[in-house]
DSSP file (Angstrom, degrees, kcal/mol; ACC not computed):
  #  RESIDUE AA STRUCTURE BP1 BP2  ACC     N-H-->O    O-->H-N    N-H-->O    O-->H-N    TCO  KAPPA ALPHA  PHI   PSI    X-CA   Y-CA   Z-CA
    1    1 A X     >        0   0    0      0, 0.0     4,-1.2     0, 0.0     5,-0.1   0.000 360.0 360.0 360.0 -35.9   31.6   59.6  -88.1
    2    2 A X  H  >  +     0   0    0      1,-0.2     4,-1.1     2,-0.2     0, 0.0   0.690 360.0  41.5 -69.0 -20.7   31.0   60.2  -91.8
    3    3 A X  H  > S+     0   0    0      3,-0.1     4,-3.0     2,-0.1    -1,-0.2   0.833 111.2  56.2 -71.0 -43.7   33.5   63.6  -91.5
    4    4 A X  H  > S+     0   0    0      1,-0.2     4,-0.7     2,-0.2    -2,-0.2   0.595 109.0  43.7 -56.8 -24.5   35.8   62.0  -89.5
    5    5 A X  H  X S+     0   0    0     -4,-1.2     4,-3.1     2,-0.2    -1,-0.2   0.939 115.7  46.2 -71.1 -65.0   36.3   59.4  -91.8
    6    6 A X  H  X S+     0   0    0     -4,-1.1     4,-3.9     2,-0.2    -2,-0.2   0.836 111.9  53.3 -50.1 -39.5   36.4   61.7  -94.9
    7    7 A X  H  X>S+     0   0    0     -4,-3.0     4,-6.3     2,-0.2     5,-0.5   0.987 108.0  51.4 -55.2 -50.8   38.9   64.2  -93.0
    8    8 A X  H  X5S+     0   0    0     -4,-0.7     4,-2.4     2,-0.3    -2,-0.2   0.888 111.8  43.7 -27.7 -72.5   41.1   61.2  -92.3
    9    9 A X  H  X5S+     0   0    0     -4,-3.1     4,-1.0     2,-0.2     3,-0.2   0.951 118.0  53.3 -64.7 -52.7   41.2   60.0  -96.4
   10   10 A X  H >X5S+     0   0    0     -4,-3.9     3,-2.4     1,-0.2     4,-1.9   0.924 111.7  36.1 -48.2 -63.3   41.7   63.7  -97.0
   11   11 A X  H 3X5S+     0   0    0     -4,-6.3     4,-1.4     1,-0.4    -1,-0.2   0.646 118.4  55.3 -96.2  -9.8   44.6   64.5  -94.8
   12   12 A X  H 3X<S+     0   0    0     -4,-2.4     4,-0.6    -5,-0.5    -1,-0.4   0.707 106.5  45.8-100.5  16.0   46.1   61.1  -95.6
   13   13 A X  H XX S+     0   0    0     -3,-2.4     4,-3.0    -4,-1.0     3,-0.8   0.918 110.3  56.3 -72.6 -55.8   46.1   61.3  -99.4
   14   14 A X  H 3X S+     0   0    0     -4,-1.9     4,-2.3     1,-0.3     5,-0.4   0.907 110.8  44.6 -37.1 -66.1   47.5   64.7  -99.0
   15   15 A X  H 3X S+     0   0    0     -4,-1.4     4,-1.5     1,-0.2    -1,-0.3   0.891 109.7  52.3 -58.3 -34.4   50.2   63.1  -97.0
   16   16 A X  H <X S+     0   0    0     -3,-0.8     4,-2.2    -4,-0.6     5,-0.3   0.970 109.1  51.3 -48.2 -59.7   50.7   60.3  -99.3
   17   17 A X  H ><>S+     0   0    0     -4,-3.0     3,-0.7     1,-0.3     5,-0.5   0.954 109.5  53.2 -61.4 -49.0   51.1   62.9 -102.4
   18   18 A X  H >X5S+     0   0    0     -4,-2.3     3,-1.5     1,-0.2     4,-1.1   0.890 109.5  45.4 -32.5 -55.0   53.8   64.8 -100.3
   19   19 A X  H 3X5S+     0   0    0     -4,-1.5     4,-0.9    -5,-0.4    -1,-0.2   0.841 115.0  49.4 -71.3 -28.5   55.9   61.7  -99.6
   20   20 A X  H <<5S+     0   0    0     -4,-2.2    -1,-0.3    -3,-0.7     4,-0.3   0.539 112.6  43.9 -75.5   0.7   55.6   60.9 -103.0
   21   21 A X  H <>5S+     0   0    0     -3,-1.5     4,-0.7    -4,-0.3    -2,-0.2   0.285 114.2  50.4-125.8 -27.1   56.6   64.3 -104.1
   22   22 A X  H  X<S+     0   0    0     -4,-1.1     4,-1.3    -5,-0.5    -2,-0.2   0.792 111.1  53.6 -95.4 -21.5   59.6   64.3 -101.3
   23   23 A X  H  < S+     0   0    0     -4,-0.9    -2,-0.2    -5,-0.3    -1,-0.1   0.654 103.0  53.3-104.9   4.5   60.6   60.8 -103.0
   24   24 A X  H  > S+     0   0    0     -4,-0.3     4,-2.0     3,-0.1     3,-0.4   0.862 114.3  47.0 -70.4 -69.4   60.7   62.3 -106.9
   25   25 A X  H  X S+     0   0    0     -4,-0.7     4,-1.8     1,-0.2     5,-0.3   0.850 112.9  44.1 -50.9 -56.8   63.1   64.9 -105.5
   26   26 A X  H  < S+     0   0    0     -4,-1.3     4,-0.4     2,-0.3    -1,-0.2   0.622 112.9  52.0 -51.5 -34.3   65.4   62.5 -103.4
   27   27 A X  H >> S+     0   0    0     -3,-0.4     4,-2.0     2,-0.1     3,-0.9   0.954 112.9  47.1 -81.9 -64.8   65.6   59.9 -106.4
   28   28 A X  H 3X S+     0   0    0     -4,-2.0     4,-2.8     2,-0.3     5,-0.3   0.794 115.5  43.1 -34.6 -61.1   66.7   62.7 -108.6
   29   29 A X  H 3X S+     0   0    0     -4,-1.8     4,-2.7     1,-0.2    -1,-0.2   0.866 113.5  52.2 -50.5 -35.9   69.3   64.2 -106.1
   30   30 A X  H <4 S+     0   0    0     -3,-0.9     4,-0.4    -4,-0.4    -2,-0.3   0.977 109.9  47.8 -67.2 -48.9   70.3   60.8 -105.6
   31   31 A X  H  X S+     0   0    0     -4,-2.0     4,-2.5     1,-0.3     5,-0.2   0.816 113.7  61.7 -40.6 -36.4   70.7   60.3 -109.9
   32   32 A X  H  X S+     0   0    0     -4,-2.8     4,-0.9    -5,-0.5    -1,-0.3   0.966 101.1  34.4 -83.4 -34.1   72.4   63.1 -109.4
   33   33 A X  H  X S+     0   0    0     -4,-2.7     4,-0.9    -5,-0.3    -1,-0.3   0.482 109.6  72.6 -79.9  -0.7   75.3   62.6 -107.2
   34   34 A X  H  > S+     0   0    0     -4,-0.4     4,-1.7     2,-0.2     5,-0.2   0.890  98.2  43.4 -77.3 -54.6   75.3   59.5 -108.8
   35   35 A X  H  X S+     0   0    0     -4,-2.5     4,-2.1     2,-0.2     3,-0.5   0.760 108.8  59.2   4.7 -76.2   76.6   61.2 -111.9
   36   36 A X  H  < S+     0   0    0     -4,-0.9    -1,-0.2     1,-0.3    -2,-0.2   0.853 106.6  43.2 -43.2 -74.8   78.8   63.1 -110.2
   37   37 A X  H  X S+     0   0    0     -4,-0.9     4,-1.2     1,-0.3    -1,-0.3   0.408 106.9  57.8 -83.7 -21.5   80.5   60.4 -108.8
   38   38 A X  H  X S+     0   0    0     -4,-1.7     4,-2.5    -3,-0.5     5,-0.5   0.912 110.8  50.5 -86.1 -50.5   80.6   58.2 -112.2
   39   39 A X  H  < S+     0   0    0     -4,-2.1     4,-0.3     1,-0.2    -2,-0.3   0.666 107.5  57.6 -55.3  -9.2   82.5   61.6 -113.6
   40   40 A X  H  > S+     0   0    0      2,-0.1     4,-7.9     3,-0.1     5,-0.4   0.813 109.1  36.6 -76.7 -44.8   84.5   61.1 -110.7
   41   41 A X  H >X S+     0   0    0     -4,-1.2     4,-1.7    -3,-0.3     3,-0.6   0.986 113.8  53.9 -62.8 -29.1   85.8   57.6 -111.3
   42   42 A X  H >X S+     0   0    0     -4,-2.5     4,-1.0     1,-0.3     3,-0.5   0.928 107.1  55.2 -71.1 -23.0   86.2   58.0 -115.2
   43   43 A X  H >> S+     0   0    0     -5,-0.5     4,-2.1    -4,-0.3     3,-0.9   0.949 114.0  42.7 -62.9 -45.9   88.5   61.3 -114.0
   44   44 A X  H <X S+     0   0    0     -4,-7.9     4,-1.1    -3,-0.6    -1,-0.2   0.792 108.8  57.5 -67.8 -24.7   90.6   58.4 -111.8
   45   45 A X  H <X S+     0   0    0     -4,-1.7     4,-1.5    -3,-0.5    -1,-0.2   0.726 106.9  47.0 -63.9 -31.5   90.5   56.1 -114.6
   46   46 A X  H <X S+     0   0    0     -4,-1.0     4,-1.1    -3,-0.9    -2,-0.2   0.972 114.2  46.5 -67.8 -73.6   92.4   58.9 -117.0
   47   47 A X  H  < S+     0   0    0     -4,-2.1    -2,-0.2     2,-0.2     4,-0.2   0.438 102.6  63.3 -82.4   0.0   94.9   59.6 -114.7
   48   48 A X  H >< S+     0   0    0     -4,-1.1     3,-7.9     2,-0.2    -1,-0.2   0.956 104.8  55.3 -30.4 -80.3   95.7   55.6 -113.7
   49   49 A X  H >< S+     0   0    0     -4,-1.5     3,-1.4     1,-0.3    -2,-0.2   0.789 106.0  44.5 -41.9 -59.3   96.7   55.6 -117.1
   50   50 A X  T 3< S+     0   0    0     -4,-1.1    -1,-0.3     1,-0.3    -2,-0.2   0.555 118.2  41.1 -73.7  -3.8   99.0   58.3 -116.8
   51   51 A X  T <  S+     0   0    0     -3,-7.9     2,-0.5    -4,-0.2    -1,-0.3  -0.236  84.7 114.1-115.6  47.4  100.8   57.0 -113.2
   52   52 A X    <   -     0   0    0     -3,-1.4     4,-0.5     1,-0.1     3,-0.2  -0.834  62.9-154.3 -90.7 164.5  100.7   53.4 -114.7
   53   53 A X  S    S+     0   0    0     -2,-0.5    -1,-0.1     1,-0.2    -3,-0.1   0.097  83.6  84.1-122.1  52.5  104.7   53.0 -115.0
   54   54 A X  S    S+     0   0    0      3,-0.0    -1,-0.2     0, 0.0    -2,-0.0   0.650  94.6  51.1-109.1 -49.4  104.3   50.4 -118.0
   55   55 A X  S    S+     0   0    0     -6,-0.2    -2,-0.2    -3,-0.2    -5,-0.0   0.534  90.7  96.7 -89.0  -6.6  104.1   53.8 -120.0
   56   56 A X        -     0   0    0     -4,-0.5     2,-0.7     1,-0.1    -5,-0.0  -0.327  61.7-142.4 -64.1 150.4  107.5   55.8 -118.7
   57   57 A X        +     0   0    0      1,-0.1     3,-0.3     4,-0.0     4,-0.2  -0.970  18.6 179.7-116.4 120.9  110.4   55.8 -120.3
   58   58 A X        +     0   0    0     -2,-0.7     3,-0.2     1,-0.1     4,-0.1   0.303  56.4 101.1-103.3  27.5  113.4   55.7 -118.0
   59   59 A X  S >  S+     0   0    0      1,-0.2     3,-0.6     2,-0.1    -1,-0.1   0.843  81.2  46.7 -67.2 -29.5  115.8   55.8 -120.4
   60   60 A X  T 3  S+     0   0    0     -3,-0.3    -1,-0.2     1,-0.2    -2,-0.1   0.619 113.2  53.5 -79.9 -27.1  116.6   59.4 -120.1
   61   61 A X  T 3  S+     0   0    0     -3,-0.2     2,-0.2    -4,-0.2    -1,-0.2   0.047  79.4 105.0 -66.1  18.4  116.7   59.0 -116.7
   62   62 A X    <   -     0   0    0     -3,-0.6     2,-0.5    -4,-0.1    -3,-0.0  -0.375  62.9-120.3-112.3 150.2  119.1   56.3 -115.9
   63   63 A X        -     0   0    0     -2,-0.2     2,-0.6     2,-0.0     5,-0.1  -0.800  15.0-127.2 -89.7 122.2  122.7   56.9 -114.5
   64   64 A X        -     0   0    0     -2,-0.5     3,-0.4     1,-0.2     4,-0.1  -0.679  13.9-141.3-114.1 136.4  125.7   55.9 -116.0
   65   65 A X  S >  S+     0   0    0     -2,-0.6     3,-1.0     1,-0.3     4,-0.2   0.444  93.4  58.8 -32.0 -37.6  128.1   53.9 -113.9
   66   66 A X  G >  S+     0   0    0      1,-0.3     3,-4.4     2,-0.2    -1,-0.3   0.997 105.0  54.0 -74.1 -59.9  131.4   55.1 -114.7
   67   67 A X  G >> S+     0   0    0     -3,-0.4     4,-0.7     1,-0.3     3,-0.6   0.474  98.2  61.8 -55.9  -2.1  130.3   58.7 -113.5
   68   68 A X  G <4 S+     0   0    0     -3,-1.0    -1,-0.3    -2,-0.2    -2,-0.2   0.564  88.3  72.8-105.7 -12.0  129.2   57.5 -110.3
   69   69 A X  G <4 S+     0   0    0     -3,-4.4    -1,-0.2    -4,-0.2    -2,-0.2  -0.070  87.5  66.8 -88.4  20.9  133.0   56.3 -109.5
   70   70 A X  T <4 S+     0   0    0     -3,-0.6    -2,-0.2     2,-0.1    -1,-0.2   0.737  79.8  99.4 -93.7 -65.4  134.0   60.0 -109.1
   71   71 A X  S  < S-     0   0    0     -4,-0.7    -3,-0.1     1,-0.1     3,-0.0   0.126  76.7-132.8 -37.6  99.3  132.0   60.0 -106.3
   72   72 A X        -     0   0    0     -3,-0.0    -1,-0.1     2,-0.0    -2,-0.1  -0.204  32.2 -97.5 -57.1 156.1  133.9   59.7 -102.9
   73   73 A X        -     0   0    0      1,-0.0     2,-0.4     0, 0.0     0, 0.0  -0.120  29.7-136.2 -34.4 146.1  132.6   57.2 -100.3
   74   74 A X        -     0   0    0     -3,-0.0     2,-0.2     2,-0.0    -3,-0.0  -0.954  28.5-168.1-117.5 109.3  130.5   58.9  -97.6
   75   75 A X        -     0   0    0     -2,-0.4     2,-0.1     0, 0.0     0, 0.0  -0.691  12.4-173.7-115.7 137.8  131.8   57.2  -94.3
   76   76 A X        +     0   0    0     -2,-0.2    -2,-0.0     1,-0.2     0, 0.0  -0.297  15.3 171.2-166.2 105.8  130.0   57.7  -91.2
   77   77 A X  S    S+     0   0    0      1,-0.3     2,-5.2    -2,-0.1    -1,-0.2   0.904  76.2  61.2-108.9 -77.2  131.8   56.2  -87.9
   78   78 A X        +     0   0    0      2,-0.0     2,-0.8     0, 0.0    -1,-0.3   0.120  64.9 126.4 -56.2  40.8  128.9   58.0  -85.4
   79   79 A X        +     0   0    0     -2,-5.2     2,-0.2     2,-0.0    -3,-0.1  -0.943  27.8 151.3-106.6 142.0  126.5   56.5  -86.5
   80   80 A X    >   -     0   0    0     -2,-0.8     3,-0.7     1,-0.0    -2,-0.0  -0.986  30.8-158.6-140.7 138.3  124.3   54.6  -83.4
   81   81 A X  G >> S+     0   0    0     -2,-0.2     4,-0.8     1,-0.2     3,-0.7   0.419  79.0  75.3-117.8   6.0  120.7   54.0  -83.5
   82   82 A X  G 34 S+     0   0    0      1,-0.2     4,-0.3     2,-0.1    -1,-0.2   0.806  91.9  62.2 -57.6 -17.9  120.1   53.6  -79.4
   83   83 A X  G <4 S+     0   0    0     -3,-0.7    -1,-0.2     1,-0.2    -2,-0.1   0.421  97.4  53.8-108.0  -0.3  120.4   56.8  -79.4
   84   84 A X  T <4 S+     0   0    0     -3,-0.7    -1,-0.2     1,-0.2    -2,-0.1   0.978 105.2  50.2 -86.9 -64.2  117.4   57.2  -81.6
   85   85 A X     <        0   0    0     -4,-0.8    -2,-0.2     1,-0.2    -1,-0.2   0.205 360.0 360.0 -54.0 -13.6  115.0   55.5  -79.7
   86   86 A X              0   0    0     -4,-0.3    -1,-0.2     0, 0.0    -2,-0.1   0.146 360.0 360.0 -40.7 360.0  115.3   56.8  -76.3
């Protein structure tokens, strides 16, 4: 009984140190993709700033009215939208 016992406490410390040893590695991979993933957001954080559209200037892009009164009319007598949806 006295072997059985001992084998027992042997082969479940042994299993204990393993799981502890399988749960060093797992917190570390886990630290580690956490990382990852904080280098992710600050990277989303950067480029926010750069599409916020507080920070454009559209002055350089803006049209000016007169010129747009060259432009003929675009007329366009076929247009029917039953025809879309069938």
């Amino acid at each position: 009984m006295k072997y059985i016992l001992t084998l027992v406490f042997i082969f479940s410390s042994i299993l204990f140190a393993s799981n502890s040893a399988n749960n060093k590695a797992q917190k570390q991979r886990i630290e580690k993709q956490v990382q990852i993933e904080i280098e992710k957001e600050k990277k989303h954080a950067q480029e926010q700033v750069f599409h916020n559209s507080d920070t454009y200037d559209f002055k350089g892009s803006e049209v000016n009215p007169e010129s747009l009164k060259s432009l003929p009319d675009i007329v366009d007598d076929d247009f029917n939208m039953d025809s879309v949806y069938d």
